[in-house]
KERO-345308 format. One record per atom (N, C-alpha, C): residue in three letters; residue number from 1; atom name; x, y, z. Coordinates in steps of 0.2 Angstrom, whole numbers. Layout:
<recs>
+---------+-----+-------+-------+-------+-------+
! residuo ! num ! atomo !    xx !    yy !    zz !
+---------+-----+-------+-------+-------+-------+
!     ALA ! NUM !    CA !     X !     Y !     Z !
...
+---------+-----+-------+-------+-------+-------+
</recs>
This chain:
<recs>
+---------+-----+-------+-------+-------+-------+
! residuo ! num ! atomo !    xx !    yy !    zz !
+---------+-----+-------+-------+-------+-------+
!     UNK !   1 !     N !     4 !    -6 !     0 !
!     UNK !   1 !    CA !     0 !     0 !     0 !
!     UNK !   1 !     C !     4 !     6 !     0 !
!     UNK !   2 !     N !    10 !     7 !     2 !
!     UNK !   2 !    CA !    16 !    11 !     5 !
!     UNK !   2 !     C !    18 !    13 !    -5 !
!     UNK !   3 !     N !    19 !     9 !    -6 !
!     UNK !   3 !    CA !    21 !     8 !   -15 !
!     UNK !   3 !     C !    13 !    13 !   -19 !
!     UNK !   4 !     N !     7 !    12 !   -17 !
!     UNK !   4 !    CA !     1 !    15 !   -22 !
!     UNK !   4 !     C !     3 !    20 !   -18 !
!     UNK !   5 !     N !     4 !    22 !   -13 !
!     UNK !   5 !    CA !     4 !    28 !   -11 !
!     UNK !   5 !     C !    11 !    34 !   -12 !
!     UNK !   6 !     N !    15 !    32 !   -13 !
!     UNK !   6 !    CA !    22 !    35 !   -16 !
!     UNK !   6 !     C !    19 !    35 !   -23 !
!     UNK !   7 !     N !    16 !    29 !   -29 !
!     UNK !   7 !    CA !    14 !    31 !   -34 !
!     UNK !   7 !     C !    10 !    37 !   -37 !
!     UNK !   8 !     N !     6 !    35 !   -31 !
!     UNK !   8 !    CA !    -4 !    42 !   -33 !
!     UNK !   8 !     C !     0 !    49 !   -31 !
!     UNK !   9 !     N !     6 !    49 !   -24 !
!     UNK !   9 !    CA !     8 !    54 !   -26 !
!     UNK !   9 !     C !    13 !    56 !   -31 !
!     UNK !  10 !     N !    19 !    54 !   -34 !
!     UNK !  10 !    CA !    22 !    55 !   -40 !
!     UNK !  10 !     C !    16 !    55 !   -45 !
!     UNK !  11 !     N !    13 !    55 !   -48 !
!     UNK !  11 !    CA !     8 !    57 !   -53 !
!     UNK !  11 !     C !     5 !    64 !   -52 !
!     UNK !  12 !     N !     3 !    63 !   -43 !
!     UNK !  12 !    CA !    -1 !    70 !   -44 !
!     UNK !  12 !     C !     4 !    77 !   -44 !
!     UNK !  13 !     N !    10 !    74 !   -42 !
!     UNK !  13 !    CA !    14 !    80 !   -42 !
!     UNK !  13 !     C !    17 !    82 !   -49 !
!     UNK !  14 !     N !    16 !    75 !   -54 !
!     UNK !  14 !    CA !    18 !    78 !   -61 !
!     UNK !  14 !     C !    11 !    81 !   -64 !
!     UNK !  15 !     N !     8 !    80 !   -63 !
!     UNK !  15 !    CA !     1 !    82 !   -65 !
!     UNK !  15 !     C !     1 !    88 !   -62 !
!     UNK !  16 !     N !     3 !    91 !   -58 !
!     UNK !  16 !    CA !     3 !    99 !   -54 !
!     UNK !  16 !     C !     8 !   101 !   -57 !
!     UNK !  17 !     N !    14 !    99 !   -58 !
!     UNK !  17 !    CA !    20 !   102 !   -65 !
!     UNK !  17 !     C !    18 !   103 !   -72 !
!     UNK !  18 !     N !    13 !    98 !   -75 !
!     UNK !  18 !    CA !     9 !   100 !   -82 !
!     UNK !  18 !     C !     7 !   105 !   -81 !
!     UNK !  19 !     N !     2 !   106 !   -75 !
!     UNK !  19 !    CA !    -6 !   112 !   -76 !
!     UNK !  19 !     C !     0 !   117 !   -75 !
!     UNK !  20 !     N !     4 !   118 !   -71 !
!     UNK !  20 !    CA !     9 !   125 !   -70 !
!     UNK !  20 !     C !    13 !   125 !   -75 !
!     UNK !  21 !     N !    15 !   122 !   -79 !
!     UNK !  21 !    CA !    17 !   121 !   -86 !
!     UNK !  21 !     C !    15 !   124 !   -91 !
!     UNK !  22 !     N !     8 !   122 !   -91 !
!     UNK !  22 !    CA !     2 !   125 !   -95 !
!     UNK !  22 !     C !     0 !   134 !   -93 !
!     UNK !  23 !     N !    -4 !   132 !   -87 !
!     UNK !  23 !    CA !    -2 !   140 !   -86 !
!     UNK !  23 !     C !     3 !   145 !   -85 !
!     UNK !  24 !     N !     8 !   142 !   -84 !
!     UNK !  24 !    CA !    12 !   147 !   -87 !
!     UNK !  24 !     C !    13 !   150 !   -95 !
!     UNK !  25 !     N !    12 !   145 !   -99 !
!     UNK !  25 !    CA !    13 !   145 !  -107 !
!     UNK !  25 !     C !     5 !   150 !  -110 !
!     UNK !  26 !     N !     2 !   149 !  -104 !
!     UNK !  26 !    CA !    -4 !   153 !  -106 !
!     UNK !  26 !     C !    -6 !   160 !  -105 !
!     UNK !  27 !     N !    -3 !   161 !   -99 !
!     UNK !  27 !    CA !    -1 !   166 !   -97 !
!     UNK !  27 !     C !     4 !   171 !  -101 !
!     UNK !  28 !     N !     8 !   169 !  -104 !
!     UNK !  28 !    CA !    13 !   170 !  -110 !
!     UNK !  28 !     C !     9 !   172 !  -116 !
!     UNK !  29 !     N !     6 !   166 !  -118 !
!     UNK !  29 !    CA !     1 !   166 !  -124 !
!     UNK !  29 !     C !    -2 !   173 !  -124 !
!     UNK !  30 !     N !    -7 !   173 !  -118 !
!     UNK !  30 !    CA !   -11 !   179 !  -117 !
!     UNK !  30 !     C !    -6 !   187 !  -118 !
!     UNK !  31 !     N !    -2 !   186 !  -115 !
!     UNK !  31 !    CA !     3 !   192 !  -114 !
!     UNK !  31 !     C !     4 !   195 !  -121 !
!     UNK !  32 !     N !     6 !   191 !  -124 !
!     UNK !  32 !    CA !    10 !   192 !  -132 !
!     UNK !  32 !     C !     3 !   196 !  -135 !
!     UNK !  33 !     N !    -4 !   191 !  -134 !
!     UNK !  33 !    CA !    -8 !   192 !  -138 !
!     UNK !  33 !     C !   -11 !   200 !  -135 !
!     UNK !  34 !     N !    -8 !   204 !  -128 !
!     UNK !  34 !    CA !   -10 !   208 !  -128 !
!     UNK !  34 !     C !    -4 !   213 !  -129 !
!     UNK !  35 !     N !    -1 !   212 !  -130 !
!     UNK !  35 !    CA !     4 !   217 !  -136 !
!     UNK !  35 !     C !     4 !   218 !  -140 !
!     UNK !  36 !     N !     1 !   212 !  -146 !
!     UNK !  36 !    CA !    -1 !   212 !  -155 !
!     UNK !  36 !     C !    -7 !   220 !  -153 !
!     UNK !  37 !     N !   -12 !   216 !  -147 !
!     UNK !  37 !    CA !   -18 !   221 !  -148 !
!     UNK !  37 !     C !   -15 !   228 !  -148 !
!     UNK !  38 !     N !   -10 !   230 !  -144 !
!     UNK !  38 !    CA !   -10 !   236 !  -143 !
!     UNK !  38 !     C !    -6 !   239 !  -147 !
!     UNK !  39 !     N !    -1 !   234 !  -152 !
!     UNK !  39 !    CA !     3 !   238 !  -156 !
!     UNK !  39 !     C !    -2 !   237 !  -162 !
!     UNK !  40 !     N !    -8 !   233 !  -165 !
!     UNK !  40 !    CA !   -11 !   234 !  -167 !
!     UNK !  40 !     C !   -18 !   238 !  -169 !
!     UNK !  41 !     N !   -20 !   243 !  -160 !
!     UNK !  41 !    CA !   -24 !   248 !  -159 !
!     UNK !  41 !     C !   -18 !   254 !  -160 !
!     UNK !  42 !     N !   -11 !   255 !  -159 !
!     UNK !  42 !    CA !    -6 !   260 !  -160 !
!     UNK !  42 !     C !    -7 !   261 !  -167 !
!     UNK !  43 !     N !    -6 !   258 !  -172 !
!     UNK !  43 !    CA !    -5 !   257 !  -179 !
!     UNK !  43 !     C !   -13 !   260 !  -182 !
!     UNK !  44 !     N !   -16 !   257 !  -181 !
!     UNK !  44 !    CA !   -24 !   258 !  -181 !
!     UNK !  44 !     C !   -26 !   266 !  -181 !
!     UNK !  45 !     N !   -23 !   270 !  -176 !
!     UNK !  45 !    CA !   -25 !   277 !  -173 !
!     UNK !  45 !     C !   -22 !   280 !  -178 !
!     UNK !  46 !     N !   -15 !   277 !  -178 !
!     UNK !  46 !    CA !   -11 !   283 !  -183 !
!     UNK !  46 !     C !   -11 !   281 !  -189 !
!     UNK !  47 !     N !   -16 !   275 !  -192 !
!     UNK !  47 !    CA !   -18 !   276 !  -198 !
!     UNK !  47 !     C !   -24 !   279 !  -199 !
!     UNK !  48 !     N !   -27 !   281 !  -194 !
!     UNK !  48 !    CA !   -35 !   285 !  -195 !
!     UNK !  48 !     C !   -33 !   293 !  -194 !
!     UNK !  49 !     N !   -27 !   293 !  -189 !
!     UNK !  49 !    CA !   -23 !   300 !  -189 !
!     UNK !  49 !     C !   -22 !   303 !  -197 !
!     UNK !  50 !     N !   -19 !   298 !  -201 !
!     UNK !  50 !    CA !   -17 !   300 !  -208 !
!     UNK !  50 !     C !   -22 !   301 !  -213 !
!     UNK !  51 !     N !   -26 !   298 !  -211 !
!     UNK !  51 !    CA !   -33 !   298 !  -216 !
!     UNK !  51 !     C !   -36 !   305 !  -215 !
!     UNK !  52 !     N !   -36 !   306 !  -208 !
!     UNK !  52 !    CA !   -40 !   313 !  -207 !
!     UNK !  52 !     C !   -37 !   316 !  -211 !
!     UNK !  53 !     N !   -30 !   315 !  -211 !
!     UNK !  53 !    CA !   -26 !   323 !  -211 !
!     UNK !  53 !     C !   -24 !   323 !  -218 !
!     UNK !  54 !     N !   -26 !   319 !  -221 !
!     UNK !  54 !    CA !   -26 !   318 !  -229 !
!     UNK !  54 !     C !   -33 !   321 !  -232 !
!     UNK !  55 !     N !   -36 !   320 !  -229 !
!     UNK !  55 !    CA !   -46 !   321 !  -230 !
!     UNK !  55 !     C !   -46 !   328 !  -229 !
!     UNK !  56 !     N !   -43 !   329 !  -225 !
!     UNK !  56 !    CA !   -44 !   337 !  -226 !
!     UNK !  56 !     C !   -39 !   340 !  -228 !
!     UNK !  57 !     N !   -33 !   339 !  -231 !
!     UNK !  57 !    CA !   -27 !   343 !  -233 !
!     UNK !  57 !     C !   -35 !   342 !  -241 !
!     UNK !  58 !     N !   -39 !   338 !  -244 !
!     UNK !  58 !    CA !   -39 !   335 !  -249 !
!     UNK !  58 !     C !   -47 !   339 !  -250 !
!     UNK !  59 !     N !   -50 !   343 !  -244 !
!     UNK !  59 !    CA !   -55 !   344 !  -244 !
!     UNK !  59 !     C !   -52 !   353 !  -245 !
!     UNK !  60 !     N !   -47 !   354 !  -242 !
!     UNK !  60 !    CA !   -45 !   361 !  -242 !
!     UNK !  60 !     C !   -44 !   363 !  -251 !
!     UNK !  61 !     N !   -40 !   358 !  -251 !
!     UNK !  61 !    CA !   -38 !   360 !  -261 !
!     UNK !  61 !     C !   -45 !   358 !  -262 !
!     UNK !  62 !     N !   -49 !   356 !  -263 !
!     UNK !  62 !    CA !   -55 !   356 !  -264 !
!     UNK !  62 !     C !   -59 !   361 !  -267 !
!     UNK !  63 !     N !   -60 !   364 !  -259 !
!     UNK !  63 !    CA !   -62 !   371 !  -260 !
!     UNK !  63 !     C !   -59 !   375 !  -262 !
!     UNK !  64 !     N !   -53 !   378 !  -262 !
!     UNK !  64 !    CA !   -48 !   382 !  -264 !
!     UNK !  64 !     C !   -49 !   381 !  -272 !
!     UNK !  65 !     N !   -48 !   375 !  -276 !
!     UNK !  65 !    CA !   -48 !   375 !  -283 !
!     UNK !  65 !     C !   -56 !   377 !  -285 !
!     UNK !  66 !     N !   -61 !   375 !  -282 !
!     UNK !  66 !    CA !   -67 !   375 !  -282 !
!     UNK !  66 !     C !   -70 !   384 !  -283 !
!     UNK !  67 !     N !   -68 !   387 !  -278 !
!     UNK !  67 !    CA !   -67 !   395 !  -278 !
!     UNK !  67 !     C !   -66 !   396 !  -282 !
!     UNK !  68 !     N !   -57 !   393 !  -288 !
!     UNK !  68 !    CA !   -53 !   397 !  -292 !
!     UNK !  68 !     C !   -59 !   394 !  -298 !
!     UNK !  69 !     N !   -62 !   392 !  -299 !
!     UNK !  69 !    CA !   -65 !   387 !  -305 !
!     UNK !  69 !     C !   -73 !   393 !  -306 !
!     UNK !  70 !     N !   -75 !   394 !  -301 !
!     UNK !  70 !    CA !   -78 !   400 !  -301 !
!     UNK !  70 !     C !   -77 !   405 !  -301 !
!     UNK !  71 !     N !   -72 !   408 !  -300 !
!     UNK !  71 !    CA !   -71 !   414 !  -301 !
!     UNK !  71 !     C !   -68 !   414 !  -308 !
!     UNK !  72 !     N !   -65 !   410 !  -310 !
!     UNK !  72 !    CA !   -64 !   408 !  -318 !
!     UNK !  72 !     C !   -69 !   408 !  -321 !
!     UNK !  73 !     N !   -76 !   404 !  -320 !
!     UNK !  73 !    CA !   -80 !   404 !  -324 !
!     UNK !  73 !     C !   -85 !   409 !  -324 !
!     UNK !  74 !     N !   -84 !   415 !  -319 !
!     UNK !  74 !    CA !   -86 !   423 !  -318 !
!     UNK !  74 !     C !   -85 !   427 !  -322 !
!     UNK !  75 !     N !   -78 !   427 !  -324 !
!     UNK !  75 !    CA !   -73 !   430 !  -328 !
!     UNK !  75 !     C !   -75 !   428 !  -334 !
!     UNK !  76 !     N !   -74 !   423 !  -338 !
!     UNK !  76 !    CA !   -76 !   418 !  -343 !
!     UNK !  76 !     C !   -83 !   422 !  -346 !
!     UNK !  77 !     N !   -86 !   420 !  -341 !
!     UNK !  77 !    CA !   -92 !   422 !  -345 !
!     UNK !  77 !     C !   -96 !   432 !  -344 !
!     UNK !  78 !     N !   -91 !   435 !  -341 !
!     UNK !  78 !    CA !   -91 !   443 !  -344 !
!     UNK !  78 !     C !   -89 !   444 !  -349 !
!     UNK !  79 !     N !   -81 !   439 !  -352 !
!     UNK !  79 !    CA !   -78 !   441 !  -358 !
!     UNK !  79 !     C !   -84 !   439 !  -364 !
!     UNK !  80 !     N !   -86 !   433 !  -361 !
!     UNK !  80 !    CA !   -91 !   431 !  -367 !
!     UNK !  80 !     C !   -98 !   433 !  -368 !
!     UNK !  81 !     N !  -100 !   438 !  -363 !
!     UNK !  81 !    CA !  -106 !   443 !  -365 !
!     UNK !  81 !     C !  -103 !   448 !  -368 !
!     UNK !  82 !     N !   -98 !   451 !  -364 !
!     UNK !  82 !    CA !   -94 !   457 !  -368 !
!     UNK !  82 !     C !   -93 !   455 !  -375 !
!     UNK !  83 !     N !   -90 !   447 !  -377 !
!     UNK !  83 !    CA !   -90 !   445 !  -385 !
!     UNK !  83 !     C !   -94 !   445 !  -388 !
!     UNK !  84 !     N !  -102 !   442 !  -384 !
!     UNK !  84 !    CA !  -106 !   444 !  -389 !
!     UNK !  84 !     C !  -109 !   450 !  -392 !
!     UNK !  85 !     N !  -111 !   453 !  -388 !
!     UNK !  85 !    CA !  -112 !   462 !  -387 !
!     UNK !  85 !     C !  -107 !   463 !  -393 !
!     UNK !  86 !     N !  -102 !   462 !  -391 !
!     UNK !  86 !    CA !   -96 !   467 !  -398 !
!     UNK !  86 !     C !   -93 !   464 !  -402 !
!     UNK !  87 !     N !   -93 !   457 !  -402 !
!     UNK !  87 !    CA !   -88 !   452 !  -409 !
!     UNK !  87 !     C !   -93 !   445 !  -408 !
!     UNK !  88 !     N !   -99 !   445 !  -410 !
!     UNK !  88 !    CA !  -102 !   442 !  -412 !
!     UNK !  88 !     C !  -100 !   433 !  -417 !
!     UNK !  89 !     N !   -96 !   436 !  -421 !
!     UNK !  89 !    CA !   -93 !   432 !  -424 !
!     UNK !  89 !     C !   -86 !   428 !  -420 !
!     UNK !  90 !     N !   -83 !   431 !  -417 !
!     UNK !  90 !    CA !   -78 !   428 !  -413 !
!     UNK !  90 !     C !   -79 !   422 !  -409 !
!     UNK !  91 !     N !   -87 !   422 !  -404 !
!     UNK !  91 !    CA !   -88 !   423 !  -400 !
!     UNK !  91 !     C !   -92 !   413 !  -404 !
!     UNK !  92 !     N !   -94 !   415 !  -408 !
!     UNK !  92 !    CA !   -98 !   409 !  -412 !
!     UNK !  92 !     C !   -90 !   404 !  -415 !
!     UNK !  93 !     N !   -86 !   407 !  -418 !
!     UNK !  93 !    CA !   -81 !   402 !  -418 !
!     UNK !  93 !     C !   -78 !   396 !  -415 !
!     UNK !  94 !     N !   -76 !   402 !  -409 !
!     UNK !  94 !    CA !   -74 !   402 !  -400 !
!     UNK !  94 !     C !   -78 !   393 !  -400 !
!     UNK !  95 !     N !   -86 !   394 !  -399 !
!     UNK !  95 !    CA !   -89 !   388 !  -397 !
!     UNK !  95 !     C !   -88 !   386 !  -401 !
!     UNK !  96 !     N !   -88 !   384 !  -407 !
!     UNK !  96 !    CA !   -87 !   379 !  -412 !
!     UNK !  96 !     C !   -81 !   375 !  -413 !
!     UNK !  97 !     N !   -76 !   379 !  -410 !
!     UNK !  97 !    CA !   -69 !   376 !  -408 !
!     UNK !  97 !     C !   -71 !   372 !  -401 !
!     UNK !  98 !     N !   -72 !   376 !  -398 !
!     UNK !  98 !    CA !   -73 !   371 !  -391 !
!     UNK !  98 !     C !   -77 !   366 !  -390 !
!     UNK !  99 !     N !   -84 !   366 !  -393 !
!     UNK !  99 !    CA !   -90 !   358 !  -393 !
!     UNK !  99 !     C !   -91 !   356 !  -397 !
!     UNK ! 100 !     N !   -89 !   360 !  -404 !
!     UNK ! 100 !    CA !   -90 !   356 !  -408 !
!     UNK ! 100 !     C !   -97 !   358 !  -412 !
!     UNK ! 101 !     N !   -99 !   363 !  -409 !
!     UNK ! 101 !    CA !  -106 !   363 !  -411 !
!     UNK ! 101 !     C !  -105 !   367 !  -419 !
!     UNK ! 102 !     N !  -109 !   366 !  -423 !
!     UNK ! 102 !    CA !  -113 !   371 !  -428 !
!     UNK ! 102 !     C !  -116 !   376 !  -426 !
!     UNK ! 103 !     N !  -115 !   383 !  -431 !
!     UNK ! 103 !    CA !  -117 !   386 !  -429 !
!     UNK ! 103 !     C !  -124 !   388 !  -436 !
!     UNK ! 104 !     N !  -132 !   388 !  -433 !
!     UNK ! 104 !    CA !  -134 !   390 !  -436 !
!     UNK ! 104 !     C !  -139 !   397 !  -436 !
!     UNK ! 105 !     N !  -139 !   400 !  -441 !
!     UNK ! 105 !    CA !  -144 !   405 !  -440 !
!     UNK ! 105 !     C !  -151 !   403 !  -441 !
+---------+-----+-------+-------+-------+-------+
</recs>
């Protein structure tokens, strides 16, 4: 009986060496896995850092081109009343080079 009993304990003490084995290995596992997270929420941020700061570098020349595209087309279109008012015929070429259109009377 002396023999069952030195065996039930040598087992159960390698069986307490597995579990503390294992938790340790797991405990590890988890670690790592909370590093990926955090360098993968780090990486995360500063890719939505960059997207903002693209979106609006992107939104700025936007508007600024958008402004210059109208006041071009302000411009544009007083030459081309002044055209027509006073050079009717220039004014009819001008289009026809541009769209292609015919011009009919």
């Amino acid at each position: 009986m002396g023999g069952l009993l030195l065996k039930t304990h040598s087992d159960y003490k390698k069986l307490e060496r597995a579990y503390e084995a294992t938790q340790t290995s797991l405990q590890n596992q988890i670690e790592g896995m909370k590093q990926i997270q955090q360098r993968d929420a780090i990486r995360r941020e500063e890719s939505l850092d960059e997207y903002r700061k693209t979106l609006e570098e992107l939104t700025e020349n936007y508007e600024e081109n958008k402004h210059q595209l109208e006041v071009l087309k302000s411009v544009n279109r007083k030459k081309y009343v002044g055209n027509f008012t006073d050079n009717q015929d220039e004014l009819i070429e001008k289009i026809k080079t541009l769209y292609g259109f015919e011009y009919v009377k």
